[in-house]
C-alpha positions in Angstrom: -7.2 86.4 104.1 -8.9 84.1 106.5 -8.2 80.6 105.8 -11.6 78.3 106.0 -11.5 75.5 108.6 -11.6 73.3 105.4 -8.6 74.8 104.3 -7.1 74.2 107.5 -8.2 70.5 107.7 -7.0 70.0 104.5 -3.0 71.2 105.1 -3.0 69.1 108.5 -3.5 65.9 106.2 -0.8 66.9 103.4 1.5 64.5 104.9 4.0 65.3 102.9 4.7 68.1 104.9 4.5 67.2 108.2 8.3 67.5 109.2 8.0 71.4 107.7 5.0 71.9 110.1 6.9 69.8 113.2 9.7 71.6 112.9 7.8 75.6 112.7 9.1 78.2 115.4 5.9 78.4 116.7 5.3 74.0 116.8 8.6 74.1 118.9 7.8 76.7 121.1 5.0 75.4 122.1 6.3 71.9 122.6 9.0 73.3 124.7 6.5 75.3 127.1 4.6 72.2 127.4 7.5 70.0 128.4 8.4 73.1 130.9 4.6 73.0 132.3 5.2 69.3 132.5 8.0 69.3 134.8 8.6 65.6 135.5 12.0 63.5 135.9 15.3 63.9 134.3 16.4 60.8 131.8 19.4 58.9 131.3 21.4 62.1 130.4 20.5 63.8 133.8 19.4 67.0 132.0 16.4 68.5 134.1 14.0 70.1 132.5 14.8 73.7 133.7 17.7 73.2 131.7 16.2 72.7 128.4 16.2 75.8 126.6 20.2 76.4 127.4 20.3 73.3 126.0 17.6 74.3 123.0 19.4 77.7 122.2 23.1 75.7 122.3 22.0 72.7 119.8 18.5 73.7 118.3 19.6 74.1 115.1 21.3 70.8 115.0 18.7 69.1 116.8 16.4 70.3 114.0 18.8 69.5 110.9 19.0 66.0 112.4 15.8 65.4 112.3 14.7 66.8 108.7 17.3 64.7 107.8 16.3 62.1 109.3 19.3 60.7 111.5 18.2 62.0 114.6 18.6 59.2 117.5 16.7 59.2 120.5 18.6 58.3 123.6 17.6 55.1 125.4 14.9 55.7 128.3 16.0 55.7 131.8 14.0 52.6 133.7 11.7 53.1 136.9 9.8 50.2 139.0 7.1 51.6 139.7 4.7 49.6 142.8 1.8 47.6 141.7 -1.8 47.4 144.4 -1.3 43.9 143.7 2.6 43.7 145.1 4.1 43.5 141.2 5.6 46.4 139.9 4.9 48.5 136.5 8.0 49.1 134.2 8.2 52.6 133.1 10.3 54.3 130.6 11.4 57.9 131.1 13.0 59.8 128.2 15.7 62.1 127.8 14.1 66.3 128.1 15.1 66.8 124.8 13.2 63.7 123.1 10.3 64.9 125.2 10.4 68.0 123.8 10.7 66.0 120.4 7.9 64.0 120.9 5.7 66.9 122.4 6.3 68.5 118.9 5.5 65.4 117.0 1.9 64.7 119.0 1.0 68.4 118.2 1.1 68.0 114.5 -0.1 64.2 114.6 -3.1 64.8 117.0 -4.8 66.9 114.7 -5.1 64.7 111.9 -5.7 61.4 113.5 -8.5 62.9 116.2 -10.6 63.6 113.3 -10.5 59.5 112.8 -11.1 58.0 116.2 -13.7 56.8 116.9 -16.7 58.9 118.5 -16.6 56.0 121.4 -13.1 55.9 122.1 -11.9 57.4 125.5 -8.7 56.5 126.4 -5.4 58.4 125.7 -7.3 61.3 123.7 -7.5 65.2 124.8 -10.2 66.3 126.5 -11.2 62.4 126.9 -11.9 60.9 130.4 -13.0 57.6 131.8 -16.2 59.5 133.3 -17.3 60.4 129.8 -16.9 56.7 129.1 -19.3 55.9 132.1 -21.9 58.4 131.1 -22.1 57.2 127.2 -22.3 54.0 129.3 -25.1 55.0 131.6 -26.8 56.9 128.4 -26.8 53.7 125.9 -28.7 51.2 128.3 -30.2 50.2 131.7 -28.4 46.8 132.0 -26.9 46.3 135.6 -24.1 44.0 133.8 -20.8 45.8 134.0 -18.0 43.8 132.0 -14.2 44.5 132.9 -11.6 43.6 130.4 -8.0 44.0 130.3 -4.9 42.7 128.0 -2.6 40.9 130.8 1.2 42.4 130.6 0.1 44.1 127.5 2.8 46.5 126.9 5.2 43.7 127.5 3.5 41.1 125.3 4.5 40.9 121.5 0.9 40.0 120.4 -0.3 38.8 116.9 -1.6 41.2 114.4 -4.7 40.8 112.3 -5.5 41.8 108.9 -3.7 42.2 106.3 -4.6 46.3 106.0 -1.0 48.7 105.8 -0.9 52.0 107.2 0.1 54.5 104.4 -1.2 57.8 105.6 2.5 58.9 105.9 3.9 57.2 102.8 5.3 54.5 105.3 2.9 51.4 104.6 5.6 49.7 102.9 8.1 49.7 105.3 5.5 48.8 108.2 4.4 45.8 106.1 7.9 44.9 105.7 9.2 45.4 109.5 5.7 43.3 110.1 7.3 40.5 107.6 10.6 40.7 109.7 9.1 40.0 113.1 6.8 37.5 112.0 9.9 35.2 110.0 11.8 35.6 113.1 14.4 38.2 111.7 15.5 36.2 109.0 15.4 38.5 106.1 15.8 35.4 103.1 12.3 34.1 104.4 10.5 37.8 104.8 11.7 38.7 101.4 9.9 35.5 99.9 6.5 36.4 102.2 6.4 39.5 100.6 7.6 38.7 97.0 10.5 40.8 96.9 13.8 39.9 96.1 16.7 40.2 98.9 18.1 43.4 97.7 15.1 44.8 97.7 14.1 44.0 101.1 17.7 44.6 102.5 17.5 48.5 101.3 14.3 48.5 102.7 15.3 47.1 106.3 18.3 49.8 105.8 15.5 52.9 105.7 13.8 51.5 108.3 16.9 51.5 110.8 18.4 54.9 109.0 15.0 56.5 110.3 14.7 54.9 113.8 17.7 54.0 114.8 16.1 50.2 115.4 18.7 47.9 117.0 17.6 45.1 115.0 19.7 42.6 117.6 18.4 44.1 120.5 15.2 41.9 121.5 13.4 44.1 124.1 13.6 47.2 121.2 12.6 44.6 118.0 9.4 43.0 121.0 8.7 47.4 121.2 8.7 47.8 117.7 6.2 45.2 117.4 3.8 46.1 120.4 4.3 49.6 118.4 2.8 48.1 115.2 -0.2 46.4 117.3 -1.2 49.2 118.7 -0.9 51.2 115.0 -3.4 48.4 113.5 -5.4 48.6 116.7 -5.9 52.3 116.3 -7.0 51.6 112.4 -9.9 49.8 113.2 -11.5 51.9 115.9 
């Protein structure tokens, strides 16, 4: 039987299955050619890409029983200056093969369901998108001769305030984003986020412990608690396009 593309939309947005459909044979195949078409630079481990499927057909199976239950941890990203134009330099983060090949798994799932949201205008970081499209809708929509530039300054290193009071639940995890939100905002102290949310401690506490359980959050390291929260900014961003 032919499925309808109906059909099909409708199993890409039963989030409750979305680690079943990340972790299919043919999701990971396809991830792993993709990180082998990508090439690029080894991470903190060393591994180079050519070496990923030894490394996949070794630990594959506990690669993937880590992550359905849930206490995979990614390794930390190796650190490259890379030269501004303007003589500064742009901090990069390069992960390890294997939580590229994690990640390449993840998009292919995610992708799917969120394209079907953006919004028709939106340009940047989308497939098939391009900056030339962006100037044609540009040219299309008008004839002014007023061209307006606009960019966040040291935006992926700027812990920047969120608006709204909306919680992403798509993935049954709008709970624990509002909550990590309430951490950041009280300055990690967890007495003073359990009263903003009106929760008792205990509460809170078991909920702070699921949130590190599934990301392996450092919640004393600063420069991964200021990522976290640039994450979140860009998650509401992405809600209101």
């Amino acid at each position: 039987m032919v499925k309808s593309s109906e059909t099909e939309r409708k199993e890409r947005m039963d989030t409750s299955s979305l680690m079943k459909q990340i972790l299919s044979s043919d999701n990971l195949n396809r991830a792993y050619l993709q990180v082998v078409r990508n090439k690029g630079a080894e991470g903190v481990d060393g591994m180079k890409y050519t070496e990923l499927k030894e490394h996949l057909v070794k630990d594959g199976e506990i690669i993937k029983e880590q992550l359905r239950t849930r206490k995979y941890k990614p390794q930390p990203v190796r650190r490259v200056e890379i030269p501004k134009p303007d003589g500064g330099v742009r901090n990069l983060g390069v992960p390890t093969v294997t939580d590229r090949f994690i990640q390449q798994a993840i998009a292919q799932v995610l992708t799917p369901i969120y394209e079907e949201q953006f919004h028709d205008h939106s340009y940047g970081f989308r497939p098939n998108r391009c900056a030339q499209q962006a100037i044609l809708t540009a040219l299309d929509h008008g004839t002014s001769e007023a061209v307006l530039q606009a960019d966040v300054g040291h935006f992926w290193g700027t812990s920047l305030p969120v608006g709204g009071e909306s919680t992403h639940d798509k993935e049954h995890d709008g709970e624990l984003i509002e909550t990590l939100q309430a951490y950041l905002d009280c300055d990690k102290s967890a007495n003073k986020a359990a009263e903003k949310l009106y929760v008792n401690y205990r509460t809170l506490s078991g909920r702070l412990k699921k949130i590190r359980d599934i990301s392996g959050i450092d919640f004393k390291n600063s420069a991964e608690m200021l990522a976290v929260r640039n994450g979140i900014v860009l998650f509401k961003m992405a809600e209101t396009l």
